[in-house]
PQR file of N, CA, C, O and H, with PARSE charges and radii, in Angstrom:
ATOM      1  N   UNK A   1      -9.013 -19.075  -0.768 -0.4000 1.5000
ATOM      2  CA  UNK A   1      -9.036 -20.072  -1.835 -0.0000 2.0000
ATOM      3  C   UNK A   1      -7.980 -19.719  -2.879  0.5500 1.7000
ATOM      4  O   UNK A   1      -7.822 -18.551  -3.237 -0.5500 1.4000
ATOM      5  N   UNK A   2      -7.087 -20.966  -3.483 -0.4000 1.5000
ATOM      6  CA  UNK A   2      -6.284 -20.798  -4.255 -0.0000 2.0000
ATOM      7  C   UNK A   2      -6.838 -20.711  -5.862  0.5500 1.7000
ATOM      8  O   UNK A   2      -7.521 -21.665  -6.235 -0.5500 1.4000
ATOM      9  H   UNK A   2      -7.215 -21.914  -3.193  0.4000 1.0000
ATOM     10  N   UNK A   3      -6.522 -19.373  -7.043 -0.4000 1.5000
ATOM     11  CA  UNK A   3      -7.362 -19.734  -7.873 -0.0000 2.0000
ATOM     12  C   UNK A   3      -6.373 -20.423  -9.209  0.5500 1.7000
ATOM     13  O   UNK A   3      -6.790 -20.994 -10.217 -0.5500 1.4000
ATOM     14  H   UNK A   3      -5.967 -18.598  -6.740  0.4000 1.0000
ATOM     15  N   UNK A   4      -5.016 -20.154  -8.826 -0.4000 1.5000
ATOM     16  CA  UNK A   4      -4.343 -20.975  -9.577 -0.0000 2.0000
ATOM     17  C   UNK A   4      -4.075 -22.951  -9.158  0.5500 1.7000
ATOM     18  O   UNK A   4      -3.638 -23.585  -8.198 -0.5500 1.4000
ATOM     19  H   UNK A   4      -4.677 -19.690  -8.007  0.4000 1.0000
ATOM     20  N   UNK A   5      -4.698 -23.314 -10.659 -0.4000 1.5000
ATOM     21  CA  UNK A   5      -4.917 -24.920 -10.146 -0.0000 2.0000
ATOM     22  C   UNK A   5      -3.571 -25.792  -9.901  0.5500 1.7000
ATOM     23  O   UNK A   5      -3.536 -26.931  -9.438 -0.5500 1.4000
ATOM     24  H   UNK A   5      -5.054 -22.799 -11.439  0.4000 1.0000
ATOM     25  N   UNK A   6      -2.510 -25.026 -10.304 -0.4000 1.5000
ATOM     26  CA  UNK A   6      -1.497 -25.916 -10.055 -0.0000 2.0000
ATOM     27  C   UNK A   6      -0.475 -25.642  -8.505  0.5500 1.7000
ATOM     28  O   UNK A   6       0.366 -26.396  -8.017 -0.5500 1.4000
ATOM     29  H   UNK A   6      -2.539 -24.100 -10.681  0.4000 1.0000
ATOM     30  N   UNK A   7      -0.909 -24.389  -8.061 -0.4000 1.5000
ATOM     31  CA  UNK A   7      -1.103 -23.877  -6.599 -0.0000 2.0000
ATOM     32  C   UNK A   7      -2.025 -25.022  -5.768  0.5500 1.7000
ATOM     33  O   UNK A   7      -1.612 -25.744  -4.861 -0.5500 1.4000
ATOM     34  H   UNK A   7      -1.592 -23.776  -8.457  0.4000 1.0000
ATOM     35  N   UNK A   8      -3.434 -24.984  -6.347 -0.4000 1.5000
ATOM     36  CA  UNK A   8      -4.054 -26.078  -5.080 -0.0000 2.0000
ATOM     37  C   UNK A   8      -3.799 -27.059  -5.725  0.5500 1.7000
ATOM     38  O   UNK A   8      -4.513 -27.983  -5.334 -0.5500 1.4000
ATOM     39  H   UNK A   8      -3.770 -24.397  -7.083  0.4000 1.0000
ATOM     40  N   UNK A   9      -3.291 -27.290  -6.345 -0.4000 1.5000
ATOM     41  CA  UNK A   9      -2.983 -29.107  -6.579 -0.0000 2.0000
ATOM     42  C   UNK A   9      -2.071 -29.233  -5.486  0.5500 1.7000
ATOM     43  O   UNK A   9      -2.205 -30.273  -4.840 -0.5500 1.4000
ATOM     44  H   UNK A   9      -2.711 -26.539  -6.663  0.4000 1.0000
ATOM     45  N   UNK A  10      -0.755 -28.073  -4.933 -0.4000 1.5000
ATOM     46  CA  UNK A  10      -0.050 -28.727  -4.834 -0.0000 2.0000
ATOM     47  C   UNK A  10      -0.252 -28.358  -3.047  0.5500 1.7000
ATOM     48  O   UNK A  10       0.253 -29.059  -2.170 -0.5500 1.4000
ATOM     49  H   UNK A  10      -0.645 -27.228  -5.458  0.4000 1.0000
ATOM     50  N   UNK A  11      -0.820 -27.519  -2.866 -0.4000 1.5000
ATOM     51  CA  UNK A  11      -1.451 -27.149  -1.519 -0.0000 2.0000
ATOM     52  C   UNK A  11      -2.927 -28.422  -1.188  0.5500 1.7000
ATOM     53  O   UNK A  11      -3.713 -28.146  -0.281 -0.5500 1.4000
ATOM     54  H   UNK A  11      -1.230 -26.949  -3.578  0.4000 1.0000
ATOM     55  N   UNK A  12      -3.048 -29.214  -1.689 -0.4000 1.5000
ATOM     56  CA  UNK A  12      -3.547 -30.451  -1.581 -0.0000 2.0000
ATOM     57  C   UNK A  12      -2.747 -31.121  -1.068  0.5500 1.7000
ATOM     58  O   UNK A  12      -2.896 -31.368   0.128 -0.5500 1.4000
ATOM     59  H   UNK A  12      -2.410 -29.437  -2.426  0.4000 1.0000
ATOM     60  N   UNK A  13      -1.757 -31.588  -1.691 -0.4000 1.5000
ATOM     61  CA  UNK A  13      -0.586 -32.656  -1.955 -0.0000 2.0000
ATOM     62  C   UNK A  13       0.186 -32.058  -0.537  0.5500 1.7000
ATOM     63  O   UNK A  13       0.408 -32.748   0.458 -0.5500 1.4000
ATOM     64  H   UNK A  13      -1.636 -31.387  -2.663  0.4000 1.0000
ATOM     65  N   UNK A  14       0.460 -30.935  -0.655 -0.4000 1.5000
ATOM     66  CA  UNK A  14       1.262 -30.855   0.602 -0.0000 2.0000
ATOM     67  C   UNK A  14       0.741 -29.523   1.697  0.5500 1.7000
ATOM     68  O   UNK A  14       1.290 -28.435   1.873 -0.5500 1.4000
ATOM     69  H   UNK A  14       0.280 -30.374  -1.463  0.4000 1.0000
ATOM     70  N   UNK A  15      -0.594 -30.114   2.363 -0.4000 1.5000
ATOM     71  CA  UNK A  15      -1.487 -29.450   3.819 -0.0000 2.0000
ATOM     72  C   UNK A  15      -0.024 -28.909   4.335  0.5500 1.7000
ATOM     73  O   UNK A  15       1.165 -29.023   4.034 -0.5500 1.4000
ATOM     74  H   UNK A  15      -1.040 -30.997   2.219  0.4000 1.0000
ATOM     75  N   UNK A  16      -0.936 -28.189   5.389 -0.4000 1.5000
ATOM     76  CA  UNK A  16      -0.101 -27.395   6.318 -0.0000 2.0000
ATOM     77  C   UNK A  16       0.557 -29.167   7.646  0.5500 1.7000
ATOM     78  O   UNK A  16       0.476 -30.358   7.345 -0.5500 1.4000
ATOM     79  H   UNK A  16      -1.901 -28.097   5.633  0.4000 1.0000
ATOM     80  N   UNK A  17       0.876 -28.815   8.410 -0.4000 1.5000
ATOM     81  CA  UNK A  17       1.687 -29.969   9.541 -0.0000 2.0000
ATOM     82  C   UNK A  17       1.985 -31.360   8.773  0.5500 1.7000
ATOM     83  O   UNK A  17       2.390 -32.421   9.246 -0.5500 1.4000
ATOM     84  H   UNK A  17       0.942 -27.847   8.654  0.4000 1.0000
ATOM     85  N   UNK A  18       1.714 -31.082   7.668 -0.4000 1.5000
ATOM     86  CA  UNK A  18       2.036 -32.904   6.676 -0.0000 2.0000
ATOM     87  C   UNK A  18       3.874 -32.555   6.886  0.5500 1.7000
ATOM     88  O   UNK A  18       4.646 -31.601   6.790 -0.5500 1.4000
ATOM     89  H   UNK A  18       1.385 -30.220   7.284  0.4000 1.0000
ATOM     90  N   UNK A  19       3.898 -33.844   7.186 -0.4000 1.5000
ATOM     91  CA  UNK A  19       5.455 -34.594   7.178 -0.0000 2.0000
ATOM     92  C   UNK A  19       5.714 -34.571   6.116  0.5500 1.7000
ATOM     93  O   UNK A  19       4.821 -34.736   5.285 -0.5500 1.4000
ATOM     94  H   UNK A  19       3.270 -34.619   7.264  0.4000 1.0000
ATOM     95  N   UNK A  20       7.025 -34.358   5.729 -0.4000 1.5000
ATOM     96  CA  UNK A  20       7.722 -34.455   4.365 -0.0000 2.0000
ATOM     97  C   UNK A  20       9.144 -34.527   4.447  0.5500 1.7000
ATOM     98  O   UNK A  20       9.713 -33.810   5.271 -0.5500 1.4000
ATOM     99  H   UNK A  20       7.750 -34.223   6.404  0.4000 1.0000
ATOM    100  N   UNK A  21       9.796 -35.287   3.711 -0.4000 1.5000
ATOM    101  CA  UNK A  21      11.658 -35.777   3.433 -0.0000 2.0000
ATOM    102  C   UNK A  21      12.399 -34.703   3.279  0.5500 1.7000
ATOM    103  O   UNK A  21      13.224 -35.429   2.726 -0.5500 1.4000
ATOM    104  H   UNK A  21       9.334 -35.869   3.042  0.4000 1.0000
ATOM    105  N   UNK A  22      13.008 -33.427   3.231 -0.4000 1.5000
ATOM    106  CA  UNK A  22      12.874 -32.685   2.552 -0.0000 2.0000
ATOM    107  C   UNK A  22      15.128 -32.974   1.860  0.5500 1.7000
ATOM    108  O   UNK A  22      16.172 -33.145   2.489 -0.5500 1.4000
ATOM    109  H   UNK A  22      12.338 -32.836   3.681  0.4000 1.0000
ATOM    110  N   UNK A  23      14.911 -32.905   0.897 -0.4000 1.5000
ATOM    111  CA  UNK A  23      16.306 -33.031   0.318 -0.0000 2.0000
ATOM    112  C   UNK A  23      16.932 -32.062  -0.317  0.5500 1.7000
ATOM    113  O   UNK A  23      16.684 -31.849  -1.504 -0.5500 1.4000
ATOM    114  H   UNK A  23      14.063 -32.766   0.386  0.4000 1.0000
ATOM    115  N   UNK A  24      17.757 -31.392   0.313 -0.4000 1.5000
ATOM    116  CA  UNK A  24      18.482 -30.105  -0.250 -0.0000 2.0000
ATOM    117  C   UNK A  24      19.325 -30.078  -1.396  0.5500 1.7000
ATOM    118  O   UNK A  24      19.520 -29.174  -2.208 -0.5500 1.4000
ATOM    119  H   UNK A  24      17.958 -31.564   1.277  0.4000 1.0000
ATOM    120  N   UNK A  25      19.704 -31.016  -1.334 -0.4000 1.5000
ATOM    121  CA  UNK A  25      20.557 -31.554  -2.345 -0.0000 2.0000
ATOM    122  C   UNK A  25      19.520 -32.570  -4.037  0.5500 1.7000
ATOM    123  O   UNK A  25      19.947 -33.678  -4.360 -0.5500 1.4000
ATOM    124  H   UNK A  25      19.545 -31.751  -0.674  0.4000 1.0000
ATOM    125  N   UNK A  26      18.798 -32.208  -4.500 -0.4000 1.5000
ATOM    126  CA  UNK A  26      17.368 -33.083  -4.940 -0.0000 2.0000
ATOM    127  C   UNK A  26      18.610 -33.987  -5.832  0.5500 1.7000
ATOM    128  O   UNK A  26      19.614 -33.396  -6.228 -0.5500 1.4000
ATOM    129  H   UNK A  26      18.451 -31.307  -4.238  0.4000 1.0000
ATOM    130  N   UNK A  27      18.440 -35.218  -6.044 -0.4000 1.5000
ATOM    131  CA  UNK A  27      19.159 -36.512  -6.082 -0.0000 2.0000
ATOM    132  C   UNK A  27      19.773 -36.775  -5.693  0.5500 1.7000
ATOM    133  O   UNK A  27      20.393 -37.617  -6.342 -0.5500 1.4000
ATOM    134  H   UNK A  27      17.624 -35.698  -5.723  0.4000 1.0000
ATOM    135  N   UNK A  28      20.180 -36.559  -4.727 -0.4000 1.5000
ATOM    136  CA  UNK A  28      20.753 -36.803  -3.533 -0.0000 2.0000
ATOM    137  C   UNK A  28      20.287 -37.802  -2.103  0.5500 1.7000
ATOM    138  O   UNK A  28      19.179 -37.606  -1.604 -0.5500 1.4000
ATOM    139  H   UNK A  28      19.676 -35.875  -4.199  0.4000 1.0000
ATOM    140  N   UNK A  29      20.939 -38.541  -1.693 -0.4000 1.5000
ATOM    141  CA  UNK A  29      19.732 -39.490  -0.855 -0.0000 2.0000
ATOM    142  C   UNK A  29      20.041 -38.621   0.685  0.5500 1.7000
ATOM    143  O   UNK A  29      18.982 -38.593   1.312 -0.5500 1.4000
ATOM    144  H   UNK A  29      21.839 -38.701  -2.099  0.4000 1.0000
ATOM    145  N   UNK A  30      20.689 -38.220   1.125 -0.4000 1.5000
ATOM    146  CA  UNK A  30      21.004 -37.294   2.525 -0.0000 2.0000
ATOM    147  C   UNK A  30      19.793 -36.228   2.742  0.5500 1.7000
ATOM    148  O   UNK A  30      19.834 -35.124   2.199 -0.5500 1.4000
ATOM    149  H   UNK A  30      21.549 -38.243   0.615  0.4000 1.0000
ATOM    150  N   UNK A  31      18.581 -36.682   3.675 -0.4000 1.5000
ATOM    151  CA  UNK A  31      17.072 -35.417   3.878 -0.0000 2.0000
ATOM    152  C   UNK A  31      17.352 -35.361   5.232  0.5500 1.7000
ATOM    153  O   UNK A  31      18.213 -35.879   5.944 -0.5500 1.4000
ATOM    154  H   UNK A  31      18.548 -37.578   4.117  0.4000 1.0000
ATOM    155  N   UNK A  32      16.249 -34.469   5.457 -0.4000 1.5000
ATOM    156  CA  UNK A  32      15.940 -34.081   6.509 -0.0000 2.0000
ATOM    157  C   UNK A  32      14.431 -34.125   6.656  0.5500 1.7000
ATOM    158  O   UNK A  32      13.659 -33.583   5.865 -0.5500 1.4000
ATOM    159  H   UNK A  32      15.549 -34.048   4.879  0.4000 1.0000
ATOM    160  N   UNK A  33      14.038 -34.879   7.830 -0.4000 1.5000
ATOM    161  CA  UNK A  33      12.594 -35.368   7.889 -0.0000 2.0000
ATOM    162  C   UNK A  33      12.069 -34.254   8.946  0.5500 1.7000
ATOM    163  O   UNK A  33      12.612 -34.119  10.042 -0.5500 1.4000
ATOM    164  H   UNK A  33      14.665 -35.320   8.472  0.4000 1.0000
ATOM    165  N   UNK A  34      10.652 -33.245   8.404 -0.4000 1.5000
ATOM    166  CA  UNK A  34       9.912 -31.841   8.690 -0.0000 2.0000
ATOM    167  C   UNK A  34       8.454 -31.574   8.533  0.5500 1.7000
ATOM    168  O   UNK A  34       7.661 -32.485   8.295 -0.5500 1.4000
ATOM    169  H   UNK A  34      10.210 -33.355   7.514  0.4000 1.0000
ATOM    170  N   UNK A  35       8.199 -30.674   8.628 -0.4000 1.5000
ATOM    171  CA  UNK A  35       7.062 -30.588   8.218 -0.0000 2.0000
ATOM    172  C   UNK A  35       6.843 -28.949   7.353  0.5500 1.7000
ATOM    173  O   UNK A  35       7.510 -27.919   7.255 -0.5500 1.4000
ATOM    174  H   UNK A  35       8.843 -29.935   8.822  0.4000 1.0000
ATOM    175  N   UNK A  36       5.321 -29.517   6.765 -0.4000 1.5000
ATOM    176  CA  UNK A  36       4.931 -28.500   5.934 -0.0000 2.0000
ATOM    177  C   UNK A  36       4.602 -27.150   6.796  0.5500 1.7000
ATOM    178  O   UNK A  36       4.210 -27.493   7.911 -0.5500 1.4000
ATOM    179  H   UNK A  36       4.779 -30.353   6.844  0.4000 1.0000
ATOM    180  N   UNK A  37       4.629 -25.788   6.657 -0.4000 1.5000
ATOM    181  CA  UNK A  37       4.459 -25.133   7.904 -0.0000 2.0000
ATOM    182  C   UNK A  37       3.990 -23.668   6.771  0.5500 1.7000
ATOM    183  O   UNK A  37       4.339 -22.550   7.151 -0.5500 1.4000
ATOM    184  H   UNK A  37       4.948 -25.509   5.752  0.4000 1.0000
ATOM    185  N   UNK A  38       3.479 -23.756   5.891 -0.4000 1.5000
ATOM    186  CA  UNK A  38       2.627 -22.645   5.210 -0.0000 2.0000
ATOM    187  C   UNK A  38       1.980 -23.419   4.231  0.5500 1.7000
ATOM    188  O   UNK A  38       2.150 -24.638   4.215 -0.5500 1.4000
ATOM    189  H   UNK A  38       3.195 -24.664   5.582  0.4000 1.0000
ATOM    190  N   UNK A  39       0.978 -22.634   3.094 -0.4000 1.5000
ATOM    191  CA  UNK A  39       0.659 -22.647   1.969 -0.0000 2.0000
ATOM    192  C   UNK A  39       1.980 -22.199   0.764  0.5500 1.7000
ATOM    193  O   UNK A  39       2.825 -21.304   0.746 -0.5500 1.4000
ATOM    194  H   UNK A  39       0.840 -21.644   3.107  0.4000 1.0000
ATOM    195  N   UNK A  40       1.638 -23.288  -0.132 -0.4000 1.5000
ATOM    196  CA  UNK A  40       2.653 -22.644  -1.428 -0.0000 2.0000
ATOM    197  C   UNK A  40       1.871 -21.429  -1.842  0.5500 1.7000
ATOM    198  O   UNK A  40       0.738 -20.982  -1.665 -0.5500 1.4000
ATOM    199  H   UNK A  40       0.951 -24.014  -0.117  0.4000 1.0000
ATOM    200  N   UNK A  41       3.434 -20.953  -2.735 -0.4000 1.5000
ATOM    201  CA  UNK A  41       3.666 -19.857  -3.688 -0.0000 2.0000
ATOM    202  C   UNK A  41       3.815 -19.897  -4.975  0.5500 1.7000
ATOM    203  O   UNK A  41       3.784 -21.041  -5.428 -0.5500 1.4000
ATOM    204  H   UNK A  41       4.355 -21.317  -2.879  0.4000 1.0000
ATOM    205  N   UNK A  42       4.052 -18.586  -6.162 -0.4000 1.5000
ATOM    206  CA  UNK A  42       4.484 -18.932  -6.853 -0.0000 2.0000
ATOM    207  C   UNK A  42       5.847 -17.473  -6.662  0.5500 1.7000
ATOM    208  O   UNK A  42       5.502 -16.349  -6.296 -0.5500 1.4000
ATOM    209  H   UNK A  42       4.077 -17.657  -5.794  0.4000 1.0000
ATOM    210  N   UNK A  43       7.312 -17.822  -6.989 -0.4000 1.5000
ATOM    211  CA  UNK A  43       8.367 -17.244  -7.138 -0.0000 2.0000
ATOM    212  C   UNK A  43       8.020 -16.134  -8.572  0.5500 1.7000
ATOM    213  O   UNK A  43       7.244 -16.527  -9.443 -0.5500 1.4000
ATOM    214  H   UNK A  43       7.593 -18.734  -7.287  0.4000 1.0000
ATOM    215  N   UNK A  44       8.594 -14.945  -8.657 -0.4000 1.5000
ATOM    216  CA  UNK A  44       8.248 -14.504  -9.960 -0.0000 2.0000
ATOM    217  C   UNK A  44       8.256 -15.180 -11.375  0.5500 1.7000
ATOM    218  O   UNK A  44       7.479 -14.965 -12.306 -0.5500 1.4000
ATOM    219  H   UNK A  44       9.224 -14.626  -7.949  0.4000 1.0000
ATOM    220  N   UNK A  45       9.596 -16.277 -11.302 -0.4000 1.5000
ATOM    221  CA  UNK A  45       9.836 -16.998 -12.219 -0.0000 2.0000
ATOM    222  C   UNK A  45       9.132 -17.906 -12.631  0.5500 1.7000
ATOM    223  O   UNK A  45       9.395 -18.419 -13.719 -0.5500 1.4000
ATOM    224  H   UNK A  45      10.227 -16.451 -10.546  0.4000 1.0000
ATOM    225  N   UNK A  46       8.121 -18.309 -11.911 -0.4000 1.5000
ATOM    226  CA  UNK A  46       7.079 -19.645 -11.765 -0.0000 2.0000
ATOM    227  C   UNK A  46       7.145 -20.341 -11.039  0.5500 1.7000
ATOM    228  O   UNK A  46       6.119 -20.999 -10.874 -0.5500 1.4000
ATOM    229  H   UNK A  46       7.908 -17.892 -11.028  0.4000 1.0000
ATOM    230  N   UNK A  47       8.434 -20.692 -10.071 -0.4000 1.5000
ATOM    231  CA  UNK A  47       8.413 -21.953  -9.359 -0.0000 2.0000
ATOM    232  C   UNK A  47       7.707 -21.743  -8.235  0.5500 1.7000
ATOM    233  O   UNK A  47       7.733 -20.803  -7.441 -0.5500 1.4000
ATOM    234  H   UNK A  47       9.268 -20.156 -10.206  0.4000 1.0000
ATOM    235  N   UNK A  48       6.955 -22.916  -8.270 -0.4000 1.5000
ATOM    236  CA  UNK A  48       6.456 -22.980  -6.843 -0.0000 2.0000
ATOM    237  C   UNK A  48       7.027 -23.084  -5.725  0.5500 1.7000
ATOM    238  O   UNK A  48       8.125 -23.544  -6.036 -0.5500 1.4000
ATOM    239  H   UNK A  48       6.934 -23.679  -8.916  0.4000 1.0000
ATOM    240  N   UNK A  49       7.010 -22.932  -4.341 -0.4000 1.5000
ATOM    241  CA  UNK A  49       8.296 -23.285  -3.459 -0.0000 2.0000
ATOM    242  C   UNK A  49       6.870 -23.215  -2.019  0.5500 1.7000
ATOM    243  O   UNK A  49       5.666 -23.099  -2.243 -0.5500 1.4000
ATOM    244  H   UNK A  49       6.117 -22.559  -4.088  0.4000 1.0000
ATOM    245  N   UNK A  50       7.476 -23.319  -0.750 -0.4000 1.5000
ATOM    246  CA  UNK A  50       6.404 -23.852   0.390 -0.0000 2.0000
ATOM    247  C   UNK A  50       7.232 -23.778   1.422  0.5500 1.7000
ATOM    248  O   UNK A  50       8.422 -24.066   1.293 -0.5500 1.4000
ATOM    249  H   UNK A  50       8.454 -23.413  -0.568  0.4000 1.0000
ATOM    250  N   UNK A  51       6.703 -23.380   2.584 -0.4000 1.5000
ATOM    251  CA  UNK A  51       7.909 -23.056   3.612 -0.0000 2.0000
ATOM    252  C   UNK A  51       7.991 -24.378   4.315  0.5500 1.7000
ATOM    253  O   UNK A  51       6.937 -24.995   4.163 -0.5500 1.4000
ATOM    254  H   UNK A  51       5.736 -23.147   2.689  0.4000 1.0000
ATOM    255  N   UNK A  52       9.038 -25.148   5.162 -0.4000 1.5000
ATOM    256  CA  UNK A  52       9.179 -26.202   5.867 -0.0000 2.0000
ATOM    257  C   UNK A  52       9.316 -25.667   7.172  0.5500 1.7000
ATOM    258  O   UNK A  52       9.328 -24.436   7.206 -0.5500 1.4000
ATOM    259  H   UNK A  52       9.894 -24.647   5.286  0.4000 1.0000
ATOM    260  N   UNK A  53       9.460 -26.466   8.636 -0.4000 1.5000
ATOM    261  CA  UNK A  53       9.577 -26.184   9.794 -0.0000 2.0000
ATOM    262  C   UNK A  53      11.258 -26.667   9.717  0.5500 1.7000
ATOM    263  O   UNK A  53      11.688 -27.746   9.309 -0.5500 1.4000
ATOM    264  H   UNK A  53       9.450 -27.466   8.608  0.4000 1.0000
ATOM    265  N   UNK A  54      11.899 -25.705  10.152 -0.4000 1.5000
ATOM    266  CA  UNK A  54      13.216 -25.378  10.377 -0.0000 2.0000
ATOM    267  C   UNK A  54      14.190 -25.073   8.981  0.5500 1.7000
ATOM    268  O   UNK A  54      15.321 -25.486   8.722 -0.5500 1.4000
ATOM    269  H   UNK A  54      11.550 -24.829  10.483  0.4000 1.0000
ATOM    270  N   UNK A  55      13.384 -24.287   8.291 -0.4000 1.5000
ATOM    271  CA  UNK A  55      14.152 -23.719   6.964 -0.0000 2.0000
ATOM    272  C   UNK A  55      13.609 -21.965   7.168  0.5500 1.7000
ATOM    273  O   UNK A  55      12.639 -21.471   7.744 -0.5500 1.4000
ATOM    274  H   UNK A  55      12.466 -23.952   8.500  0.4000 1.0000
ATOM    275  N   UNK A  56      14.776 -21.369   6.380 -0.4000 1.5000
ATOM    276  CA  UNK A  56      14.181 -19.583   6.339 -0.0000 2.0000
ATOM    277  C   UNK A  56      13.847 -19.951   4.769  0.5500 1.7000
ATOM    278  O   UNK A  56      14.451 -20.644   3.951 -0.5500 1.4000
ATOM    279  H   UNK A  56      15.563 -21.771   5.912  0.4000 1.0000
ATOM    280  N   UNK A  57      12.870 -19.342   4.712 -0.4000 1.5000
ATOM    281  CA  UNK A  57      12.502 -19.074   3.104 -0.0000 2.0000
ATOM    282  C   UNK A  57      11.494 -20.245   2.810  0.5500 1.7000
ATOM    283  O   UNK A  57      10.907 -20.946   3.634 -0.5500 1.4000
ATOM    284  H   UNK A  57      12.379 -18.778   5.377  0.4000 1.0000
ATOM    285  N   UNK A  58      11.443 -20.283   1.638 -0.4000 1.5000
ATOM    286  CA  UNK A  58      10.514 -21.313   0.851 -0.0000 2.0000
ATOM    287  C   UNK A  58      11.699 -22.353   0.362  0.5500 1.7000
ATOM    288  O   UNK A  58      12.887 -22.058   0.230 -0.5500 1.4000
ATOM    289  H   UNK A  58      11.919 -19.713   0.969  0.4000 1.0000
ATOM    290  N   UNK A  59      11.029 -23.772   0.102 -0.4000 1.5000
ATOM    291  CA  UNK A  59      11.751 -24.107  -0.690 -0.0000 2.0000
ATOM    292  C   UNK A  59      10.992 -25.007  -1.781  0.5500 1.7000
ATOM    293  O   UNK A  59       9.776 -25.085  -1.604 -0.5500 1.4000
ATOM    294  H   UNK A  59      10.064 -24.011   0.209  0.4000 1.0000
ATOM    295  N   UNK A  60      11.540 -25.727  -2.926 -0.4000 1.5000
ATOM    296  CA  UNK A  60      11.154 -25.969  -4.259 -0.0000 2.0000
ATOM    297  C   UNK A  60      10.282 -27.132  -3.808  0.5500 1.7000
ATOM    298  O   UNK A  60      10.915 -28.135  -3.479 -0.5500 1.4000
ATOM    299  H   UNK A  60      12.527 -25.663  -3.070  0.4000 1.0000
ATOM    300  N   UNK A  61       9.062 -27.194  -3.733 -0.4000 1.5000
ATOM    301  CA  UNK A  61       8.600 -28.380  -3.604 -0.0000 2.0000
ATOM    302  C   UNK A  61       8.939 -29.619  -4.231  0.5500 1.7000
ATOM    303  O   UNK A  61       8.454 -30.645  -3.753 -0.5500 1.4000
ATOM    304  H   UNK A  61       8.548 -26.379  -4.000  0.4000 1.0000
ATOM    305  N   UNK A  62       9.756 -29.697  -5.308 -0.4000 1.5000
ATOM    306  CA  UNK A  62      10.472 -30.741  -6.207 -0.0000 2.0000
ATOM    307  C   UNK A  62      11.732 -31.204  -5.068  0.5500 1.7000
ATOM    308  O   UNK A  62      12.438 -32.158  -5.395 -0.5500 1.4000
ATOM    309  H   UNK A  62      10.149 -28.864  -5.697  0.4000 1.0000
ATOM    310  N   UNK A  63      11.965 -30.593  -3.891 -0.4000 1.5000
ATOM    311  CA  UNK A  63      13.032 -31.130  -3.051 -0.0000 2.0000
ATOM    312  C   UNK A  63      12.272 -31.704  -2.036  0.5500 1.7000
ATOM    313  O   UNK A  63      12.896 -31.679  -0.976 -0.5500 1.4000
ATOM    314  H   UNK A  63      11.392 -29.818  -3.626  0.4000 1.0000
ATOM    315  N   UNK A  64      10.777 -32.391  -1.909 -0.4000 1.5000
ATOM    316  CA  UNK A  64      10.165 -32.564  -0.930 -0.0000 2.0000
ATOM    317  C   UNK A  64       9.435 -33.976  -1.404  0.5500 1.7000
ATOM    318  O   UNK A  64       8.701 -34.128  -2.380 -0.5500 1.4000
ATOM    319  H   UNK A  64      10.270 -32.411  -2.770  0.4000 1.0000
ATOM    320  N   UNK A  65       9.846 -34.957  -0.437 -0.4000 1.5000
ATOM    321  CA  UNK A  65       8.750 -36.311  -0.383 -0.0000 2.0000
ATOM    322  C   UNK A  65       7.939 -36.398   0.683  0.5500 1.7000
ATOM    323  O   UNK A  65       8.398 -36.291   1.819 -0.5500 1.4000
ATOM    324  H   UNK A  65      10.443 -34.834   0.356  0.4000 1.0000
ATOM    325  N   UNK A  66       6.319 -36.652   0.392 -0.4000 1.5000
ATOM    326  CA  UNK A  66       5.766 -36.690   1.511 -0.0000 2.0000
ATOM    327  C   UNK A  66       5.816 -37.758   2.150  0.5500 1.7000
ATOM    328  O   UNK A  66       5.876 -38.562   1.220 -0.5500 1.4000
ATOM    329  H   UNK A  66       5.945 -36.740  -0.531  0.4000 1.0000
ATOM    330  N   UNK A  67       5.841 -38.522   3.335 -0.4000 1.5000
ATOM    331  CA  UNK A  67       5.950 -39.126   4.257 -0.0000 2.0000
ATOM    332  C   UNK A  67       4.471 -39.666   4.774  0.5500 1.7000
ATOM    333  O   UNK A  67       3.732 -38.931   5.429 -0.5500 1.4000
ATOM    334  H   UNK A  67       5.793 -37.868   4.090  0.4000 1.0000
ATOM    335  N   UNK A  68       4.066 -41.203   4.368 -0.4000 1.5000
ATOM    336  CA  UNK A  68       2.701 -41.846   4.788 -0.0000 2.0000
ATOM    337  C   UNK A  68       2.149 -41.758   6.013  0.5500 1.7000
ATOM    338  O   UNK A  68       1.068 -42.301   6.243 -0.5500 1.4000
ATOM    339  H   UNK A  68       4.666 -41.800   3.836  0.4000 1.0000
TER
END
């Protein structure tokens, strides 16, 4: 269980195999359509970030639209 709420808010928002846009470039319209493939984090700095299927690392969940 996540006990930080803005962790499961966002581990709500974005489950594990959920589809998502993911845009490397964030305002940018050029994505890449993936999926969610861990639980978020938080970076030391605060940011949250979440691993995708075919990325190394985490990335900023602010570069991610979920997909209906």
């Amino acid at each position: 269980m996540i006990s930080d709420p803005e962790l499961a808010e966002t581990a709500r928002r974005f489950p594990i195999d959920q589809r998502v846009r993911y845009f490397p470039i964030a305002g940018e319209i050029d994505h890449v359509v993936t999926a969610i493939r861990s639980e978020p984090w938080r970076l030391g700095h605060g940011q949250i970030v979440i691993k995708i299927v075919g990325r190394a690392g985490g990335v900023h969940v602010g570069h991610l639209e979920l997909i209906p």
